[in-house]
C-alpha positions as CSV (number, residue, x, y, z in Angstrom):
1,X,-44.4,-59.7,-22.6
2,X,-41.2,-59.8,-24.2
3,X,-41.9,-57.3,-26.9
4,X,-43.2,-55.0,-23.9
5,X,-40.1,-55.5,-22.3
6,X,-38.0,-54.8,-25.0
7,X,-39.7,-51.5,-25.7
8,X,-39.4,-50.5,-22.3
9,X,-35.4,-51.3,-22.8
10,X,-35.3,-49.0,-25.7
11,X,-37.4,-46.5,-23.7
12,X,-35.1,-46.1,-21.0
13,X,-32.1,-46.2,-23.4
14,X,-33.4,-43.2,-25.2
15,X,-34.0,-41.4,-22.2
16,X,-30.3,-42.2,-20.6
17,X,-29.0,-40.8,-24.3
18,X,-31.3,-37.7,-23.7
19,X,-30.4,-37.1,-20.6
20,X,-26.6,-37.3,-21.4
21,X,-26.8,-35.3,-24.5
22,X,-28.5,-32.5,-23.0
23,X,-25.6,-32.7,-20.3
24,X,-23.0,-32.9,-22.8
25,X,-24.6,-30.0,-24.4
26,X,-24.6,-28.0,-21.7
27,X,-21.1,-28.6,-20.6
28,X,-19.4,-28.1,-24.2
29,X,-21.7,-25.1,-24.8
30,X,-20.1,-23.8,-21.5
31,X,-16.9,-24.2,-22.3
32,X,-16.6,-23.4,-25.9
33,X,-17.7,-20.2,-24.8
34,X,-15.6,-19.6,-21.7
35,X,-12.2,-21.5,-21.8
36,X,-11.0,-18.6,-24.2
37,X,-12.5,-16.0,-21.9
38,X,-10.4,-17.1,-18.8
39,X,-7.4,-14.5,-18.0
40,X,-5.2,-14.2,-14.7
41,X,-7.0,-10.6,-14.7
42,X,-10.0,-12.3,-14.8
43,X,-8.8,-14.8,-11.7
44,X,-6.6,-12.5,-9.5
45,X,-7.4,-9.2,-10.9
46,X,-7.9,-6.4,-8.1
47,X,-10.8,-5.8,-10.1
48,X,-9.8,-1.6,-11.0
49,X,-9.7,-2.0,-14.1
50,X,-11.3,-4.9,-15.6
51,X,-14.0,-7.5,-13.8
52,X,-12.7,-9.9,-11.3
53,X,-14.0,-13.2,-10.2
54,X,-11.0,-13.5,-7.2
55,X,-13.7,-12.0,-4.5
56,X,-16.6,-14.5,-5.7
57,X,-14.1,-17.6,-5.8
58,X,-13.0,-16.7,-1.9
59,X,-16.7,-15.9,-0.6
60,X,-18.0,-19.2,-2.5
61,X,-15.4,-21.1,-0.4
62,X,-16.0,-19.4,2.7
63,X,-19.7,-20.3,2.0
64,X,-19.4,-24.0,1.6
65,X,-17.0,-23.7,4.8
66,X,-19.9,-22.5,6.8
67,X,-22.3,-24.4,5.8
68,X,-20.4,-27.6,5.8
69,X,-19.1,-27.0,9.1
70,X,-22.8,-26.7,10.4
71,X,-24.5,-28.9,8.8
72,X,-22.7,-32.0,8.2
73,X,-22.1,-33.2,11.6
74,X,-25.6,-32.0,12.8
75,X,-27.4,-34.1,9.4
76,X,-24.5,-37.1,10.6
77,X,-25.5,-37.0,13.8
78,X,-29.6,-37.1,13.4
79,X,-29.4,-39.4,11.2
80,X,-27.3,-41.8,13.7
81,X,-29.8,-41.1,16.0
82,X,-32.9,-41.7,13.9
83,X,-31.4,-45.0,13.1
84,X,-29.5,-46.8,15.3
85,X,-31.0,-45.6,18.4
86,X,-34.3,-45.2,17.4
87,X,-34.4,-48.1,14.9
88,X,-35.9,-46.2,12.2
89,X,-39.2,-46.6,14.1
90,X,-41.8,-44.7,15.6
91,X,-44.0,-41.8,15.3
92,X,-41.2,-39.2,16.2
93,X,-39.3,-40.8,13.5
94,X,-42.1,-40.5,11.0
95,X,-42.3,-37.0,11.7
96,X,-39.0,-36.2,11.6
97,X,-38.8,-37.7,7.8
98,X,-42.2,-35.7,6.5
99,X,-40.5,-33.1,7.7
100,X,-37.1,-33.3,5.9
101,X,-38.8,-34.4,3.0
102,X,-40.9,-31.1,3.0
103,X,-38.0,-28.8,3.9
104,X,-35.9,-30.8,1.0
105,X,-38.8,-29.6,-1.5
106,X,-39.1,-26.0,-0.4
107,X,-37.7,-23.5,-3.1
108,X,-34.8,-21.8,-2.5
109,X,-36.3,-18.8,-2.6
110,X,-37.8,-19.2,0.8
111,X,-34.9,-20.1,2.6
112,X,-33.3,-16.9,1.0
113,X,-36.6,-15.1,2.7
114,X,-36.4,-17.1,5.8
115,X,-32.3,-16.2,6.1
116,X,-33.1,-12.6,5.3
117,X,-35.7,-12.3,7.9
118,X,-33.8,-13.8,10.7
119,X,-30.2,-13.2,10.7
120,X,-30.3,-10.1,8.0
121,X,-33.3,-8.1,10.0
122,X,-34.1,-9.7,13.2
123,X,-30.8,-10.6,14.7
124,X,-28.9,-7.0,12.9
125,X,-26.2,-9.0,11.2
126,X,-27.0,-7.2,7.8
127,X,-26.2,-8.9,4.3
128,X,-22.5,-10.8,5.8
129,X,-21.3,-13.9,4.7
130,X,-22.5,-15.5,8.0
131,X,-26.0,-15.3,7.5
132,X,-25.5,-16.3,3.7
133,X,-23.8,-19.6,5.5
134,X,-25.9,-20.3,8.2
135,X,-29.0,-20.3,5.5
136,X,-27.3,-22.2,3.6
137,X,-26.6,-25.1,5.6
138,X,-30.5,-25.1,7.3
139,X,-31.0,-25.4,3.4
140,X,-28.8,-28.6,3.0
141,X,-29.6,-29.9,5.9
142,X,-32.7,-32.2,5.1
143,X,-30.9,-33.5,2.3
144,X,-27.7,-35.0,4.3
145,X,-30.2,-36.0,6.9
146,X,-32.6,-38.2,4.5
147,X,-29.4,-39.1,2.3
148,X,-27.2,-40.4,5.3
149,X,-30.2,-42.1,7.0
150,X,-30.6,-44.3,3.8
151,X,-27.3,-45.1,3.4
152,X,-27.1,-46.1,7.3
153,X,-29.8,-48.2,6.3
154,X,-28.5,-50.3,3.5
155,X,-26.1,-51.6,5.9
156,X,-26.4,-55.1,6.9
157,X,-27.8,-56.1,10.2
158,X,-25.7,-58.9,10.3
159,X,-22.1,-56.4,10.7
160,X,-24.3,-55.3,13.8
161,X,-25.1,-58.5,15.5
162,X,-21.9,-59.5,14.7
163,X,-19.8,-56.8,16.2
164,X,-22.4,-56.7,19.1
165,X,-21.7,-60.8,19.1
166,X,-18.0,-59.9,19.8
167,X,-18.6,-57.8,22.9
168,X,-18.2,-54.3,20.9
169,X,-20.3,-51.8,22.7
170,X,-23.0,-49.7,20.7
171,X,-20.9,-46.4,20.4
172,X,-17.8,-48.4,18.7
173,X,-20.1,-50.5,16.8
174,X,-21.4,-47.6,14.8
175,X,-18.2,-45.7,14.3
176,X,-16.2,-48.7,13.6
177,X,-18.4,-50.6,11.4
178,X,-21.1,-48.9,10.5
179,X,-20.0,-45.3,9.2
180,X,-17.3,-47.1,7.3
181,X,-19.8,-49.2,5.6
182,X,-22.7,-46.3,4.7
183,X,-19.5,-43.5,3.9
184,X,-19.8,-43.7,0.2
185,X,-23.7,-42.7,0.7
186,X,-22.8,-40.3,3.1
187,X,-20.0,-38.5,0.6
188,X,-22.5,-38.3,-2.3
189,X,-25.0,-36.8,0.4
190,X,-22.1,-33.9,1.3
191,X,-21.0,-33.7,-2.6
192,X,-24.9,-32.8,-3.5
193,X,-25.2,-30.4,-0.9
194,X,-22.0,-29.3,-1.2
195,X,-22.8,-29.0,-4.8
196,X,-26.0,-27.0,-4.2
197,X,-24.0,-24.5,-2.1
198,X,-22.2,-23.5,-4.5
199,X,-24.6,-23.1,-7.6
200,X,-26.9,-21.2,-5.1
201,X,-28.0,-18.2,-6.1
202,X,-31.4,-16.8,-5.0
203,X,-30.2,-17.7,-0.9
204,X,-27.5,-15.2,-1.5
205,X,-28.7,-12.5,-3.1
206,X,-31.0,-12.1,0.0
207,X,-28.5,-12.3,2.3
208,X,-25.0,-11.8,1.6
209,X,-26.0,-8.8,-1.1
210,X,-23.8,-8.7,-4.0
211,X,-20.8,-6.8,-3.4
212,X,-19.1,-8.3,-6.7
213,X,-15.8,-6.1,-6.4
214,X,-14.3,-6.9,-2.8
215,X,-13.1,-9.5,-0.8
216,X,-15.0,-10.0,2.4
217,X,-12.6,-8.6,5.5
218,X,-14.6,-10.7,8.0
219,X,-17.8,-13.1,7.8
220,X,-19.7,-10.3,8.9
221,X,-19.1,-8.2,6.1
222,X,-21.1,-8.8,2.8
223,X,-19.7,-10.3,-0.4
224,X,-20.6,-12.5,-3.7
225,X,-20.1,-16.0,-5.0
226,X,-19.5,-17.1,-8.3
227,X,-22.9,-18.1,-8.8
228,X,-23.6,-14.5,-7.9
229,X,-21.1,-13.5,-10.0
230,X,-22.7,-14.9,-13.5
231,X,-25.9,-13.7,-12.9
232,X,-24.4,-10.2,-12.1
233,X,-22.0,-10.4,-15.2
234,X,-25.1,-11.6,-17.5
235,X,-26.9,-9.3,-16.7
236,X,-24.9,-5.7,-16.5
237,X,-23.5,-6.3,-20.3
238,X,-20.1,-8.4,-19.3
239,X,-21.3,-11.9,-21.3
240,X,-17.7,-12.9,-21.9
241,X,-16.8,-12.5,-18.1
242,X,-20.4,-14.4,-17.2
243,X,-19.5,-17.7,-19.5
244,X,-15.8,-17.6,-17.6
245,X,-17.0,-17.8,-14.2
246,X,-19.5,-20.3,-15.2
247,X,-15.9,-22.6,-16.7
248,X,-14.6,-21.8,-12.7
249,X,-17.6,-23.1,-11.2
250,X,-17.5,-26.4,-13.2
251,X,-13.8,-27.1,-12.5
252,X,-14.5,-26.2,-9.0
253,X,-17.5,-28.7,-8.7
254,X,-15.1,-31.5,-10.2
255,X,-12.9,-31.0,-7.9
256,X,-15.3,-30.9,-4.8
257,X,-16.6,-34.4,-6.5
258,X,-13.5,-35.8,-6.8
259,X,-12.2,-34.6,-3.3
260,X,-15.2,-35.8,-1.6
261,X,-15.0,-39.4,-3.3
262,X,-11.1,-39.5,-2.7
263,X,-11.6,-38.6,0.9
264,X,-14.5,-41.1,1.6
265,X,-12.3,-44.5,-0.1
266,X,-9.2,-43.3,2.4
267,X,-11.8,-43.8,5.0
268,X,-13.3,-46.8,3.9
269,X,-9.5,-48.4,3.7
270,X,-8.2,-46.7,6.7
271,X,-11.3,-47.4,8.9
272,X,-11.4,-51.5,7.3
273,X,-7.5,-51.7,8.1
274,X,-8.2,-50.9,11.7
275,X,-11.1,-52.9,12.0
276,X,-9.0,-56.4,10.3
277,X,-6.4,-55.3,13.0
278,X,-8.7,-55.6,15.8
């Protein structure tokens, strides 16, 4: 048994070095490419003369704006009710997880289709920002649902009973104690979907088009993103441009991450400090 053990150390040790090196590779390969490529004509150019990656940065912002602003505090707030209130238990509960779980495996692809459909054909909207964001979050959606519910999970039943001990009513209990407690789940579950926004591609192209050289007036008006942008760059003869944008995206996604993780300890402490107080 200990031999087996051992080689099943060494197993997952190779595969943690694997796994790094290939995302070590990936990362260097990006930016020996593209650090030297970056130019302020590049980043704020009017895009007249040479390519531009100013209109892709501003609609991949105003994407993740849209879709976080619709589906975080709907995916918070199903989750809350599918635990606390329901207990986790129950056939509507069962079905309500298949479900997420199903949507969460669906390819991008159809969501793109689904987005396209709806608000590009059905409702008139055209390719717009809007209907680029509104897929977008239905996209992310099952994944902050499933994510948050298991992080409100993990949190002891005993910081319930307790607060509940104390007189504390339900609605206080769970924003006092219990989102504190599950936040740093529920700030990787908004990093990864926050994350997925903004390397999404296929979504877009379906319904925000790929107007690569303006920046949208309004959010009914069409536009790009810089995962838009690369493809669009790799693929009309512009390689230099296309391993750029892919160095903005990366600095962008650190600094999402390390937003998101600052922004969840300040509640942690703040949220703790007034909980000691009481």
């Amino acid at each position: 048994m200990r031999k087996l053990y051992s080689a099943l150390k060494y197993i997952c040790i190779a595969a943690l070095m694997i796994s790094l090196t290939a995302l070590v590779t990936v990362v260097a390969y990006v930016l020996i490419n593209g650090v030297d490529k970056l130019s302020l004509d590049l980043l704020f150019g009017d895009y007249k003369d040479t390519p531009s990656i100013l209109p892709a940065f501003i609609g991949t912002l105003q994407l993740v704006g849209i879709a976080a602003i619709i589906a975080v505090p709907i995916g918070v707030a199903s989750a809350i009710f599918l635990v606390e209130y329901t207990n986790n238990k129950g056939k509507f509960v069962k079905i309500v997880q298949v479900a997420t779980e199903t949507l969460a495996g669906i390819p991008s692809i159809v969501y793109g289709l689904f987005g396209y459909l709806i608000f590009v054909v059905a409702f008139g909207w055209g390719y717009s920002m809007l209907a680029g964001g509104i897929t977008l979050a239905i996209m992310i959606l099952p994944t902050i649902v499933r994510s948050t519910q298991e992080s409100l999970l993990s949190v002891q039943g005993g910081l319930r009973e307790g607060a509940y001990a104390l007189g504390t009513s339900k609605v206080r209990t769970i924003f006092k104690i219990v989102l504190p407690s599950a936040a740093g789940g529920i700030v990787t579950a908004i990093i990864l979907a926050i994350g997925r926004v903004v390397s999404e591609s296929a979504v877009l192209i379906l319904t925000i088009g790929m107007v690569v050289n303006k920046v949208p007036e309004t959010l009914m008006a069409p536009g790009t993103s810089l995962a838009l942008d690369i493809y669009y760059f790799a693929s009309h003869g512009y390689p230099d441009e296309a391993a750029a944008t892919a160095v903005v995206l990366l600095i962008l996604v650190l600094i999402l991450n390390l937003l998101a993780g600052f922004i969840g300890n300040l509640i942690k402490k703040s949220t703790y400090g007034d909980s000691a107080k009481m």
